[in-house]
N, C-alpha and C positions, 0 to 999 in steps of 0.2 A: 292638887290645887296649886297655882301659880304666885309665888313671889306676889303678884302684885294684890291677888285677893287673900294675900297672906298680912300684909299691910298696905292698907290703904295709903296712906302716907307717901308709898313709892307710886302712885297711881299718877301718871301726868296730866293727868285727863283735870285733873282738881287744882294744879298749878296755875290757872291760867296763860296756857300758850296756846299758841294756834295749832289748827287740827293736823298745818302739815308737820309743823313741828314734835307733837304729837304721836302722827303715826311713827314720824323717824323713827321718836323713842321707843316705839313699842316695838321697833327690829331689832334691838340692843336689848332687852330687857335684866341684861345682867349687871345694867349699869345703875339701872333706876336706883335701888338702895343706894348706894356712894353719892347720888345725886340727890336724892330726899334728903340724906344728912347733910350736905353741905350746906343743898336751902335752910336747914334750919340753926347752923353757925352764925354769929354776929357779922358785921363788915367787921372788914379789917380795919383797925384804928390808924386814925391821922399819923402821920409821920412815919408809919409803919414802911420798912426795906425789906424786902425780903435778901435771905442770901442765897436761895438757889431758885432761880425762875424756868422752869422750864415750859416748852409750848408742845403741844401733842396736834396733830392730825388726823384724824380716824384714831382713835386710842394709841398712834406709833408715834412714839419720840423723834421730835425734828429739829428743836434747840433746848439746849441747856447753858443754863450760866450759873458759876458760882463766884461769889463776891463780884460782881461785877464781867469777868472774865466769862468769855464762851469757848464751853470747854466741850461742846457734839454740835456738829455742823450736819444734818443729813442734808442729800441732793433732793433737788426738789423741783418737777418741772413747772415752767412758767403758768405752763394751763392748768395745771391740778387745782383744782377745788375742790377742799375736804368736805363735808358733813356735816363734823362733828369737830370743837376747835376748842381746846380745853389749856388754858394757861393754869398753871402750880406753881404757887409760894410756899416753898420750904414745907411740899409735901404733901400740901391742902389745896383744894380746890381754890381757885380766887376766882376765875369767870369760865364757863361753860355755856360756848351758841352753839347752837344748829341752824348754819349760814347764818344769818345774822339776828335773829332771835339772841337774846338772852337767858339763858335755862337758871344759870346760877348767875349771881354780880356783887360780889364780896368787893370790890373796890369802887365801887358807886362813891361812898363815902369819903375816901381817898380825897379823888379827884373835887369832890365839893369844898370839902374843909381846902384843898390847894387855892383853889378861884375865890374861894371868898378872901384867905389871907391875902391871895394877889390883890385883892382890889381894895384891903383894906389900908396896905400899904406905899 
């Protein structure tokens, strides 16, 4: 029996995303658990910095920054487009598309409490 009819939970089919997005996941399926938990993490709260941001491309490490500083540069040609595009805050998932879908959006929030301070000010 499969991960996924082992928990439901990791089923993407019940996320709502679209089917291409979807079949994506269903070629990775080793991913889907790590993905199911993070959907169900809170946003990350207002103000929050992270101190190591890194960005992934197909699950391969292409930048990393700690405190600010970028400490892994990979080369990367102009035409590649990845997949699968997974930014980490200090370890944790914060957003996960497949091309431009949103799977995970842990900073949604972020950015809202910013816009509204901007305009309350």
């Amino acid at each position: 029996m499969n991960a996924i009819a082992n928990n439901p939970s990791s089923n993407p089919e019940t996320w709502g995303l679209s089917p291409q997005t979807v079949n994506v996941l269903a070629q990775s399926p080793e991913i889907l658990p790590d993905l199911a938990h993070s959907r169900t993490l809170p946003p990350l709260p207002p103000g929050y910095v992270p101190q190591v941001v890194e960005v992934l491309f197909d699950d391969v490490p292409f930048i990393r920054s700690e405190g600010g500083n970028v400490t892994f540069l990979r080369d990367c040609r102009t035409s590649y487009q990845p997949t699968l595009i997974e930014y980490r805050f200090d370890d944790e998932t914060a957003v996960f598309q497949v091309g431009g879908e949103y799977v995970v959006n842990r900073i949604e929030g972020i950015a809202q409490v910013t816009a509204l301070t901007s305009l309350l000010n």
